[in-house]
N, C-alpha and C positions, 0 to 999 in steps of 0.2 A: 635460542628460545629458552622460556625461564624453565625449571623444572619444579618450581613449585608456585601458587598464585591464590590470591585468599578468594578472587573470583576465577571461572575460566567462560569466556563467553563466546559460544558456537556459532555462529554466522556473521561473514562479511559483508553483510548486505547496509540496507540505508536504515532497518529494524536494528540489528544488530550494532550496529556503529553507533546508534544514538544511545544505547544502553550503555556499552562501552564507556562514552563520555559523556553519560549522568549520574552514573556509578562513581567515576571517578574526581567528576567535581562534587559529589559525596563527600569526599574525600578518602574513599577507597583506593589506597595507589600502586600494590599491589596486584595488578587486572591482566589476565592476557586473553588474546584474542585469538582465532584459530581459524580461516576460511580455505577453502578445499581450493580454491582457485584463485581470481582475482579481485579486490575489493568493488560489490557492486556489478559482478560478474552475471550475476541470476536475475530475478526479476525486476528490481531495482532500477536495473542499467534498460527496462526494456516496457519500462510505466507511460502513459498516455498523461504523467505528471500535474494532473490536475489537483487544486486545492480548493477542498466545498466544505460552504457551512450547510450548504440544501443536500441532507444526505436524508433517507428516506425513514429511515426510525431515531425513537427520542437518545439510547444506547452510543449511535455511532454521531448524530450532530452534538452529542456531548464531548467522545474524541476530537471532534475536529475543534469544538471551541479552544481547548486544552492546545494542541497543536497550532490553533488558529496565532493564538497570544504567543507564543514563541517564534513562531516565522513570519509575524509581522517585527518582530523583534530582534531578527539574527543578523541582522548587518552590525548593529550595536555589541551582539555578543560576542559574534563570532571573528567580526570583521572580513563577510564573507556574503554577498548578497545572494538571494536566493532566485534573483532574476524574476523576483513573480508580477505576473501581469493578469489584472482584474479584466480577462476580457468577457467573464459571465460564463453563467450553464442555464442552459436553457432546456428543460425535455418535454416534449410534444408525444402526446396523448391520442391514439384515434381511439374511436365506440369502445374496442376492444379493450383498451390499458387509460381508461377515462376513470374508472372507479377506483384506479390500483393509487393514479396520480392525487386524485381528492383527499384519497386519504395520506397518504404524502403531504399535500401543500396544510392538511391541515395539523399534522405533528411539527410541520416548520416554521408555522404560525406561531404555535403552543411551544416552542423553544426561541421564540423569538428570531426568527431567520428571515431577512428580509426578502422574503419571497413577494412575486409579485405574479399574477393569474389574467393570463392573456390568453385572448381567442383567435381563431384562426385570423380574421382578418391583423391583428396584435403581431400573431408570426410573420404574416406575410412581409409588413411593414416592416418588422428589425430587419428579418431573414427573405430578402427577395429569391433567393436558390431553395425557396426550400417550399416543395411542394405542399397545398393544406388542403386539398379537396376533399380527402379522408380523415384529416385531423380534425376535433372537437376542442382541445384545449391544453395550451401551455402552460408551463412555468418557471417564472425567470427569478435569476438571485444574481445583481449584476454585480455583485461583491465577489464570486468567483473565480479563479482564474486558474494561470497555469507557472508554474516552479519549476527550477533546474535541477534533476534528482543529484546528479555530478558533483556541481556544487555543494551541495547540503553534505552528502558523504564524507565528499573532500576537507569538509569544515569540521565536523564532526570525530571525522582521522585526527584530524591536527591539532584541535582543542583537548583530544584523548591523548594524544601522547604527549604533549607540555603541560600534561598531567600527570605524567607520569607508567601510564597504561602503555600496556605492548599488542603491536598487530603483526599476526603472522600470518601470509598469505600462502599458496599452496603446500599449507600444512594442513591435510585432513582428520578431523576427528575421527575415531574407528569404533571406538566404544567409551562405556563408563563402568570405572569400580566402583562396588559399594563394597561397604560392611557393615553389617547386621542395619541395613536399611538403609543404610546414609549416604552419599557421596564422599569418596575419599581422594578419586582423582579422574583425569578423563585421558584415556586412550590415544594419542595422534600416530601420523606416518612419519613424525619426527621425533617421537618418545612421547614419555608419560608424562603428565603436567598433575603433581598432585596437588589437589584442593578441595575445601568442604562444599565450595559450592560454586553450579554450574546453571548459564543464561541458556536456554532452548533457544534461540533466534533464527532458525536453519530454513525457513519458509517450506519450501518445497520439500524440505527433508526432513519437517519439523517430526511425523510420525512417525520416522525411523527412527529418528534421536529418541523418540520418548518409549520407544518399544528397548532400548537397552536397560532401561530401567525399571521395565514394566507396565509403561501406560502404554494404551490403546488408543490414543491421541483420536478424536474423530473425525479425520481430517481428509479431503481428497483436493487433486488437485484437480483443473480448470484449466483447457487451454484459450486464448484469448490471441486473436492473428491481427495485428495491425500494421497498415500499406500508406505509404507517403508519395503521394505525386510528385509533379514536376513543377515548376513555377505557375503559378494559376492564378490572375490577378481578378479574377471573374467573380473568385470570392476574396471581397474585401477583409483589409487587416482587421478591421470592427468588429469582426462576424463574433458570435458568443462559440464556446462549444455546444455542440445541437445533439441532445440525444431520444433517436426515438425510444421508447419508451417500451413497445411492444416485443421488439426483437435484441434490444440494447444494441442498436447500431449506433455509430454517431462521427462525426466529424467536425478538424477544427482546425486551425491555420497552424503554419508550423514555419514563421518565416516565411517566405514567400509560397510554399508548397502548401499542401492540402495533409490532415492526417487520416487517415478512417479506422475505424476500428469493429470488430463484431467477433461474437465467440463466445458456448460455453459446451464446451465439449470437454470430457473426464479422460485425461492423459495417464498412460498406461505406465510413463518414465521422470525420472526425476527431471529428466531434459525439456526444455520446450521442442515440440518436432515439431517444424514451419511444415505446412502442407499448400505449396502450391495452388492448389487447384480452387483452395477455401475461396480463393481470386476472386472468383466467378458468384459466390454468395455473396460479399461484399458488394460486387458492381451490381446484383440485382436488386439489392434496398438500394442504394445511392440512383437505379434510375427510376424509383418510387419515390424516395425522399426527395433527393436534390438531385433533379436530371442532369443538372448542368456540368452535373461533377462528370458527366462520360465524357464529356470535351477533354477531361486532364488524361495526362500519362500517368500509369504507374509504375513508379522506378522502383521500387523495393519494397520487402516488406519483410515481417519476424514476427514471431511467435510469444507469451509472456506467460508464467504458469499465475493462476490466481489458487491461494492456498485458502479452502471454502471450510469451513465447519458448517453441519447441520440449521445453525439457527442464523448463519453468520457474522458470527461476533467473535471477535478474537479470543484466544485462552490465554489469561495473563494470572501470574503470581505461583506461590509454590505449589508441587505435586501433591496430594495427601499419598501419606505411606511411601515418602521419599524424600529423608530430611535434606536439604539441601541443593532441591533439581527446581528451578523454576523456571515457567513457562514467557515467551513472548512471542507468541507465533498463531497462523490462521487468520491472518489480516486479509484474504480475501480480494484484494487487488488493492486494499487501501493501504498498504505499508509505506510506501510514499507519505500518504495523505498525511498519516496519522504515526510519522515515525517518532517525532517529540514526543507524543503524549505515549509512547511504548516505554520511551528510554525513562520519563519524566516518573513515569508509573512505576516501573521493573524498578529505579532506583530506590524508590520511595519504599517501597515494600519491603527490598534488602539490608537497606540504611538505616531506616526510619522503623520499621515492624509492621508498617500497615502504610496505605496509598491515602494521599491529605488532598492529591488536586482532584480527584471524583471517585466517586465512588465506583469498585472492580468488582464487586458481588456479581451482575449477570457475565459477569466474564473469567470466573472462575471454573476451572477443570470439572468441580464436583459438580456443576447443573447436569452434567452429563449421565451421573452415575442413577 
């Protein structure tokens, strides 16, 4: 491991990795990298891997355009396809989550997002499994789809290091030096990596990390349990992902199996703790939504931490009142989604002095204070 680096960047995740090697095709080539475990080891490795331009405020369908143009683009760059398939996102509305969605389909109009507003009988007809007796009104963006988080990592690893960048895997960060304000070096379980400046990317640990230096990071996590059935041809390969709207349940193919997902309960550990029993809430929306899905088995399931800020929008760029510490963390379940435009961003900021692909103002640390 180097013992010295002009960056040192904190998490091996699919956030972190992409900073890694946008830094470094920067031409920053001095970079190391630090993750406590295995690359992709945390949330990353454990995403519902979905890519949407239909994301419910104008803030995050601006990430994902940003991200959008790069992972339509990464076979070309990378030489590494991202496996994505437009099979659609579709989220259904009943009385109750009917005005949350309106306003939704109409900020994705106003960014130009090809949504489309379909009604129950519209459901029934794409989605035969999918109950609408209670449903009022959908909406579809059949540009949607779903990505190999693995892949993307993997691409990302290897374009960072014939860059010249170092990944060190179960080397854990422990803390950060300052002097007289600044970052001088960062802490590991395999020595000290001095350097001026340090990538917060740690997701789930993003608040720890920033409490070594003094922030308050306002961040909690989310546990999120998702269950994959057995081969279930009953729903077809076509099917869109289906999310209801009211309880964020949803379900979507996964290969021949079924995926489901449901969950926002505040975890008390840096760990995801799969809880068993969650089982039993999942199968009760699925025999409200899509009865049919009780015919399937479930063979397994895990747990995902979604790392939430208050307003939901990630906190990117430098600390105030800590030369040197900046931020890329509280993606909220979208670090997948939105991991290019982290790396694209965080590079831009450290390289460049300021972000050119959009604007980071509501995503700055200080809306907080």
């Amino acid at each position: 491991m180097r013992t010295t680096a002009d960056v040192v960047v904190i998490g091996g995740g699919i956030q972190g990795l992409s900073c890694l090697y946008h830094l470094a095709a920067k031409g920053i080539k001095n970079i190391s990298l630090v993750e406590l475990d295995m690359l992709g080891s945390g949330s990353s490795g454990r995403s519902a891997a979905m890519l949407m331009l239909s994301m419910k405020r104008e803030e995050t369908i601006a990430l994902s355009f940003v991200a959008w143009k790069e992972y339509m683009a990464f076979a070309g760059l990378f030489g590494e396809s991202t496996h994505f398939k437009p099979i659609g996102h579709l989220s259904v509305a009943t009385r109750a989550a009917e005005h949350e969605l309106r306003e939704e389909i109409a900020v994705q109009q106003k960014m130009n997002v090809p949504i489309e507003i379909l009604y129950p009988e519209d459901i029934k007809e794409l989605v035969p499994a999918v109950n609408t007796q209670d449903l009022v009104l959908g909406a579809l963006c059949r540009t949607d789809g779903v990505i190999e988080p693995h892949a993307v990592m993997q691409a990302y690893a290897r374009g960072a290091k014939e860059l010249g960048a170092e990944i060190n895997e179960r080397v854990q960060a422990t803390g950060i030096v300052l002097e007289k304000g600044r970052v001088v070096g960062v802490e590991t379980t395999a020595g000290t990596i001095s350097t001026p400046l340090v990538v917060n990317a740690t997701g789930a640990r993003a608040k720890e990390v920033g409490a070594w230096v003094g922030l308050n990071l306002p961040i909690s996590n989310y546990l999120r349990h998702i269950f994959i059935t057995d081969e279930f041809p009953a729903i077809p390969q076509n099917t869109p992902f289906v999310m209801d709207a009211e309880v964020e349940w949803y379900f979507r193919k996964e290969g021949e199996n079924v995926l489901m997902g449901m969950g926002r309960e505040e975890s008390t550990t840096y760990e995801p703790q799969f809880v068993p029993e969650f089982q039993e809430q999942v199968i009760e929306r699925a025999a409200l939504r899509a009865p049919i899905l009780l015919n399937a088995k479930i063979l397994r399931g895990w747990a995902g931490l979604r790392a939430l800020t208050p307003d939901d929008l990630p906190i990117l760029g430098y600390a105030p009142g800590v030369e040197g510490f900046v931020n890329c963390c509280g993606w909220g379940g979208h670090g997948v989604m939105h991991a290019p435009t982290g790396g694209i961003l965080t590079a831009e900021i450290v390289a460049d002095g300021k972000a050119t692909s959009m604007d980071v103002t509501p995503f700055r640390y200080e809306r907080f204070l």
